[in-house]
C-alpha positions, 0 to 999 in steps of 0.5 A: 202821695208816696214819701209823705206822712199822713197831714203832710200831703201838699193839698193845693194850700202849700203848692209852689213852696215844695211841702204843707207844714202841720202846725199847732194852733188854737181856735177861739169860738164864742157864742153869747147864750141868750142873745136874742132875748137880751137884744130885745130887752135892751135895745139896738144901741145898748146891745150894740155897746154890750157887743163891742165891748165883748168884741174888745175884751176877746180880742184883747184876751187873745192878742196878750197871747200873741194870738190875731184876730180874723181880717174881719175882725173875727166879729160874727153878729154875737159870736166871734172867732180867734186864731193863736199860733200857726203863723 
């Protein structure tokens, strides 16, 4: 597009409010190594207390920097994922 900057194009996700906007934001994957085998030692209701545990000490971490956590809740079986910033 002539007139733009490169990232500053409108690709459909800005249309109806005149230009994108670049922001900064920060993306928290996490991914518990050696999941399977834990699951499988500890059992379906243990791993499902060392699960939401996990899931609140993140979401917990991420909301003391004003982060969110995805509508879903970010939760992705022993993964995760948080958003900070861009809002």
């Amino acid at each position: 597009m002539s007139g733009t900057s490169p990232g500053q194009e409108n690709d459909g996700a800005a249309q109806g409010t005149g230009a994108a906007q670049r922001r900064q934001v920060t993306v928290l994957f996490a991914d518990m190594v050696g999941f399977t085998p834990l699951a499988e030692r500890l059992g379906e209701e243990k791993t499902y207390l060392v699960m939401q545990r996990l899931h609140r000490e993140l979401s917990e971490a991420v909301h003391a920097h004003n982060g969110t956590v995805q509508a879903d809740d970010g939760r992705r079986g022993d993964g995760g994922l948080r958003r900070a910033g861009g809002d």
